[in-house]
C-alpha positions as CSV (number, residue, x, y, z in Angstrom):
1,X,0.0,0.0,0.0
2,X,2.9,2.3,0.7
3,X,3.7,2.4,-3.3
4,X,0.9,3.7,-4.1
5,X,1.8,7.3,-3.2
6,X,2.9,7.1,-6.2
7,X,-0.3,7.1,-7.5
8,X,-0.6,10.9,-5.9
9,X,2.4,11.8,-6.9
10,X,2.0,10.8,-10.6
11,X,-1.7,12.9,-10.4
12,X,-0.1,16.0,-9.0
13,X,3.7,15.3,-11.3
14,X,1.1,15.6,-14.4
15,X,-1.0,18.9,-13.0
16,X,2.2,20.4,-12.7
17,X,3.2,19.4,-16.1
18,X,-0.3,21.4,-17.3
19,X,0.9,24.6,-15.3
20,X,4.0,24.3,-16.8
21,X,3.6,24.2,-20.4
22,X,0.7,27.4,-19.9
23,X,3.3,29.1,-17.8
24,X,6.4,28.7,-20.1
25,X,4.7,31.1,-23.2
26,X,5.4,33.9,-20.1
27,X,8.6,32.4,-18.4
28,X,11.8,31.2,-18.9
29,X,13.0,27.5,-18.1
30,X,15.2,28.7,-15.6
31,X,12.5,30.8,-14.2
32,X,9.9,28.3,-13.7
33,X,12.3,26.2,-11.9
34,X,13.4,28.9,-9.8
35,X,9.9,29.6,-9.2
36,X,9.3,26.5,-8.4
37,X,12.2,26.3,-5.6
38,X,10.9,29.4,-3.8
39,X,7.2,27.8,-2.9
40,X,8.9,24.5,-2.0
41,X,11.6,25.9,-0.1
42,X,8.8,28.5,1.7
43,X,6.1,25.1,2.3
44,X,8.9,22.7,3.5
45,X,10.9,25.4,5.3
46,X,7.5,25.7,7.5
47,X,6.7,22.0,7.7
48,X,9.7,21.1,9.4
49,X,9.8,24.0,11.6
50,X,6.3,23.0,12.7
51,X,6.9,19.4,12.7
52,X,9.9,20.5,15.5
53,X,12.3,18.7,13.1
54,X,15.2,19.9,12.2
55,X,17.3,21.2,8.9
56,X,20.8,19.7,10.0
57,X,21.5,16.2,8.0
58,X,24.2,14.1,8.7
59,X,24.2,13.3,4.8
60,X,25.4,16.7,3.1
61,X,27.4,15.0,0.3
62,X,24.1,13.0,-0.8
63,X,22.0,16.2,-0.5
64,X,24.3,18.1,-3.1
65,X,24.7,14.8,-5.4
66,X,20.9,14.0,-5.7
67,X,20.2,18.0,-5.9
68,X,22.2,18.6,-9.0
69,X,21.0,15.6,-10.3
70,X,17.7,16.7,-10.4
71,X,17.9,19.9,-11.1
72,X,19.3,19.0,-14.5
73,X,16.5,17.0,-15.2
74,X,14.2,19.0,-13.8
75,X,14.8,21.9,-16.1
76,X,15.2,19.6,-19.4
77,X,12.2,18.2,-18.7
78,X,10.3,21.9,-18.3
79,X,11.9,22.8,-21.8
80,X,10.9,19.6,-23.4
81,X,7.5,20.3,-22.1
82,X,6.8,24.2,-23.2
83,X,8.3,22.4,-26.6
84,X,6.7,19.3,-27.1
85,X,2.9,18.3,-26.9
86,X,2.3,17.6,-22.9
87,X,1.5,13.6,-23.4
88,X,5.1,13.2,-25.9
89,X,6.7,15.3,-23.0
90,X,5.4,13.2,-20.2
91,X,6.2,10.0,-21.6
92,X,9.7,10.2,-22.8
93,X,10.3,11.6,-19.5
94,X,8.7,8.7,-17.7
95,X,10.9,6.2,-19.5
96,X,12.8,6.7,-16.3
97,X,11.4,3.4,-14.8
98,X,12.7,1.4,-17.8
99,X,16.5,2.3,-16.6
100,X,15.8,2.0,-13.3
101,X,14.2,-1.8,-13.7
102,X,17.2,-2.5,-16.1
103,X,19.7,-0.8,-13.6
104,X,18.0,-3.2,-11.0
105,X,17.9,-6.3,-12.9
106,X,21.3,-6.0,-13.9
107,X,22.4,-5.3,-10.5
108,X,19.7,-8.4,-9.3
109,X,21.4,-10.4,-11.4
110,X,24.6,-10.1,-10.0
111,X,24.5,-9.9,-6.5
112,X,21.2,-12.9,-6.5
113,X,23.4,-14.6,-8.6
114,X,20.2,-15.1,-11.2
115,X,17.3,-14.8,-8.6
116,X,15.3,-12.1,-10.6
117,X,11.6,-12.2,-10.1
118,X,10.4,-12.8,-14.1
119,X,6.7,-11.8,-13.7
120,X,8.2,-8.5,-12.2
121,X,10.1,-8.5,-15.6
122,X,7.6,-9.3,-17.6
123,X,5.3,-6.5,-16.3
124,X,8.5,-4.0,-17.0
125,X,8.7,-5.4,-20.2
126,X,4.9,-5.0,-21.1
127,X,5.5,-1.6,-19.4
128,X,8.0,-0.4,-22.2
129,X,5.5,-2.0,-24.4
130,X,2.4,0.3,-23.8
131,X,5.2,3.2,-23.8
132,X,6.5,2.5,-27.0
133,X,2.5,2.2,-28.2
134,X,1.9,5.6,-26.2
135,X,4.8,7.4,-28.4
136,X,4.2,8.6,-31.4
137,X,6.9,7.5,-33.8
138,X,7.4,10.6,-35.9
139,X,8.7,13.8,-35.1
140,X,8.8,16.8,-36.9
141,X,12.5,18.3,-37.5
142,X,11.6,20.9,-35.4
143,X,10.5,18.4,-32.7
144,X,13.7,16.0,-32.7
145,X,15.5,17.9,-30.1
146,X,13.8,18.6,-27.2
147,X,13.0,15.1,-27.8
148,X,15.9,13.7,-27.2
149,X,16.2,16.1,-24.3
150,X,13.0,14.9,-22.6
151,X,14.4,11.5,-23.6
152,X,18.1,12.5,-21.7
153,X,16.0,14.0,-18.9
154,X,14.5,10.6,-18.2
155,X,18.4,8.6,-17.4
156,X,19.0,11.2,-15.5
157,X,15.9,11.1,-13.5
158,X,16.6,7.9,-13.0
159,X,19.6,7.9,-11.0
160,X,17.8,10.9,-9.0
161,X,15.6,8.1,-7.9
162,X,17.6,5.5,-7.0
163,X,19.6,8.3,-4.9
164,X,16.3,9.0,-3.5
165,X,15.8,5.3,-2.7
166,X,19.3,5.2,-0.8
167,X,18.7,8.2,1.0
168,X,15.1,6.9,2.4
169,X,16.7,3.7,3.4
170,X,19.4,5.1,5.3
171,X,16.6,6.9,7.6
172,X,16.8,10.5,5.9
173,X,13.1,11.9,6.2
174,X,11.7,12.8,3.3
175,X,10.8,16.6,4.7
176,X,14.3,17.2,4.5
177,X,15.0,15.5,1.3
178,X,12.7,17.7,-0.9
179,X,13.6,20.8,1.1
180,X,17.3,20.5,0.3
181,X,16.1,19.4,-3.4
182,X,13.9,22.6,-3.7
183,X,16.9,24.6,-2.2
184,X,18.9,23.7,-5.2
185,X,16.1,24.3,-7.6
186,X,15.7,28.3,-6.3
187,X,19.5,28.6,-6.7
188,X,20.0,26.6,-10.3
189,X,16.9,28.8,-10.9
190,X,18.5,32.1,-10.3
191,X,22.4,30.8,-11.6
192,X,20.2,30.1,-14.6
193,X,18.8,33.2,-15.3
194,X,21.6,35.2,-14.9
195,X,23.4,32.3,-17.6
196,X,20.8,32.5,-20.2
197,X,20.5,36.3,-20.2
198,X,22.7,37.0,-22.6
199,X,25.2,40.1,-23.5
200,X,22.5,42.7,-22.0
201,X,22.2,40.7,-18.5
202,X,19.1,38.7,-16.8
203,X,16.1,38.6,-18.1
204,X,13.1,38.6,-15.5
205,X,9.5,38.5,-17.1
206,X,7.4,39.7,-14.9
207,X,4.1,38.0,-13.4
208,X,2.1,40.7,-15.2
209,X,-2.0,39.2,-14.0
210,X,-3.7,37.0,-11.3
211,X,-3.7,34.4,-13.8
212,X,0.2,34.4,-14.3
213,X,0.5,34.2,-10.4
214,X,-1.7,31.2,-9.7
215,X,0.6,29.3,-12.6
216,X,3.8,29.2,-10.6
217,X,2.1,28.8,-7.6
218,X,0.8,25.8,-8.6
219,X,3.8,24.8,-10.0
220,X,5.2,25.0,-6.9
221,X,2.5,23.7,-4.3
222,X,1.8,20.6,-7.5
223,X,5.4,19.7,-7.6
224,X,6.4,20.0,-3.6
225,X,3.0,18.0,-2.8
226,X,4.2,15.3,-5.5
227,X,7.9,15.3,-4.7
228,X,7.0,14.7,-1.1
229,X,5.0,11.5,-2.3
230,X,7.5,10.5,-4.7
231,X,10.0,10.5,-2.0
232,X,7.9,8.3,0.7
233,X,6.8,5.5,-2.0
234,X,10.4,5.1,-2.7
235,X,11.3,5.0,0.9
236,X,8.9,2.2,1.9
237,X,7.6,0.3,-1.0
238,X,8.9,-1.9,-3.4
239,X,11.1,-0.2,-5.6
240,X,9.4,-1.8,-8.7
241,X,6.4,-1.7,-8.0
242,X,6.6,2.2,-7.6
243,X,8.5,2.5,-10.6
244,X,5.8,0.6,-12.4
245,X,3.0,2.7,-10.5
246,X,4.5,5.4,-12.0
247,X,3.8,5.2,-15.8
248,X,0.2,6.0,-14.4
249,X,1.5,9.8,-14.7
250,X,1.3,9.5,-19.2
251,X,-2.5,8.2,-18.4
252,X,-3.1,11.6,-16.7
253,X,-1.4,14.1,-19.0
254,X,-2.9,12.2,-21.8
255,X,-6.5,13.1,-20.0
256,X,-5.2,17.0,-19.6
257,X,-4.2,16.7,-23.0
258,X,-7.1,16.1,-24.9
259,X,-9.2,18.2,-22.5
260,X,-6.9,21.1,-22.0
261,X,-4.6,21.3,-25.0
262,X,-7.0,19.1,-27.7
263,X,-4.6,16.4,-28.0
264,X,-5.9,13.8,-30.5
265,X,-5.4,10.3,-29.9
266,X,-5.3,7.3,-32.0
267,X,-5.5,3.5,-31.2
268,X,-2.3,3.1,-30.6
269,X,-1.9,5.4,-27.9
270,X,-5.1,4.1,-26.1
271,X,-3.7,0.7,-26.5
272,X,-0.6,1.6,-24.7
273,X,-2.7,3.3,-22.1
274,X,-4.8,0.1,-21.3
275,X,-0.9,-2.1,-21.3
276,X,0.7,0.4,-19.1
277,X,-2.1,0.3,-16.3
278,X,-2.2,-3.6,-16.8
279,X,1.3,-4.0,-16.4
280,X,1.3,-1.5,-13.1
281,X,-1.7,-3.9,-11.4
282,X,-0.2,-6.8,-12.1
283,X,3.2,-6.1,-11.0
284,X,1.4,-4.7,-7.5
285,X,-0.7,-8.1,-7.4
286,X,2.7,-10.1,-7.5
287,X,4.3,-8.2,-4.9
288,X,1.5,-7.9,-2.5
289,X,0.9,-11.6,-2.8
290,X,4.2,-13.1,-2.9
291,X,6.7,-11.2,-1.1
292,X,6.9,-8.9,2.0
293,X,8.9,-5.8,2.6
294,X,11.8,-7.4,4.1
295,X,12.3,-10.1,1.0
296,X,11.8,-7.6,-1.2
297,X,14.5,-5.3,0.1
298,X,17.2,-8.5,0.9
299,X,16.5,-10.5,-2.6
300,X,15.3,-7.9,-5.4
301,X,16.8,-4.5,-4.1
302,X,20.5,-3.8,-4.7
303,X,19.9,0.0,-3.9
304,X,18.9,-0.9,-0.1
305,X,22.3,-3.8,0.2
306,X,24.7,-0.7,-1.0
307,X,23.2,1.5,1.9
């Protein structure tokens, strides 16, 4: 059951994704992930002072690692989405499950010495299936490159993740794991800004109506509320189940597509819809049936026996 935050966290991941690509005909990359930083430095900032916790961490290297990690693929993914229609976006940024299963089976392989759980596989691989259905295959010329950045954004995410998982397991709370990641997004942001601004200095657009205002606040409040789930499901479930409960994020920005942006859709792409949330039950079913935390972590989870 702990997975499926997940499930939230997908929901809210693909509402931010909606904000995103309305906000970016006003903002800059950089500026919406700056943005972005200061509401989820502001909401976590008071949630652990609240909570009584506290900001020290006896894991600063980690912090820094995971936080440049994924602020580089936080902001390709923001350009690949003001770029790219929200569903292509979504899903070539969720391939970041794939390299993490592969990543894990790999690593499964050799430390298990060949114990890999093949229904687990076999939901991946139907996984990648429904993705592959879910993609269109052509791009336009103008298309092709923040393609292949949303593409590049998803490896990256990916190791993000699995430094997420390592931090969770070693008993870092996830409060302070998204404040120090927001931190890092408000400073990237700014550093950005000031990179991208050319001969005549930073350019700041300013949030010129109500309507502008309520964008990047969602942004924020979407993506902290998300990040926050994202963090807890890969701190205590299985890590492939949530990676497979997360491909249910392309079935939600496909819905906001259609109904927001007038994506059209063809069989294909519902097909790959129905094989993705097939693949994501199934994989839950085997896990909630046939293994317990504890197995899980000692026979199919490589990240938690590196901790």
């Amino acid at each position: 059951m702990q997975s499926l935050w997940m499930l939230f966290a997908s929901f809210m991941f693909a509402v931010m994704g909606v904000c995103v690509k309305l906000a970016s005909a006003e903002f800059s990359t950089s500026e919406l992930v700056m943005y972005r930083g200061v509401v989820g430095v502001i909401t976590l900032g008071a949630i652990i002072t609240l909570r009584g916790e506290t900001f020290r961490t006896a894991m600063p290297g980690a912090h820094v690692w995971r936080g440049l990690i994924g602020v580089t693929s936080l902001w390709l993914w923001y350009y690949s989405i003001g770029q790219l229609p929200l569903a292509t976006a979504m899903t070539l940024n969720y391939m970041s499950p794939i390299w993490i299963a592969v990543w894990l089976f790999a690593m499964g392989w050799w430390h298990a010495k060949g114990d890999i759980k093949w229904p687990l596989m076999v939901a991946v691989g139907l996984s990648f299936v429904g993705v592959t259905l879910l993609l269109r295959p052509a791009f336009n010329s103008n298309q092709l490159t923040p393609a292949l950045i949303a593409l590049g954004s998803s490896v990256i995410t990916a190791t993000a993740y699995m430094q997420v998982r390592k931090m969770g397991l070693a008993g870092e709370p996830e409060n302070r794991v998204v404040f120090y990641f927001t931190v890092m997004n408000l400073v990237a942001g700014i550093v950005g800004v000031f990179l991208t601004g050319g001969g005549d200095g930073p350019v700041w657009h300013p949030i010129s109506s109500l309507r502008s205002g309520l964008l990047l606040l969602a942004i924020g409040v979407c993506a902290t509320s998300a990040q926050i789930a994202m963090t807890r499901a890969y701190r205590l479930g299985n890590t492939l189940v949530v990676a497979n409960l997360q491909y249910t994020g392309i079935v939600f920005s496909s819905i906001w597509g259609v109904f927001i942006f007038g994506d059209v859709f063809d069989w294909h792409s519902w097909a790959g819809i129905g094989i993705i949330l097939a693949s994501g039950m199934a994989a839950t079913f085997y896990n909630t049936r046939s293994t317990d935390k504890g197995k899980a972590i000692a026979d199919t989870d490589p990240i938690a026996s590196e901790v």
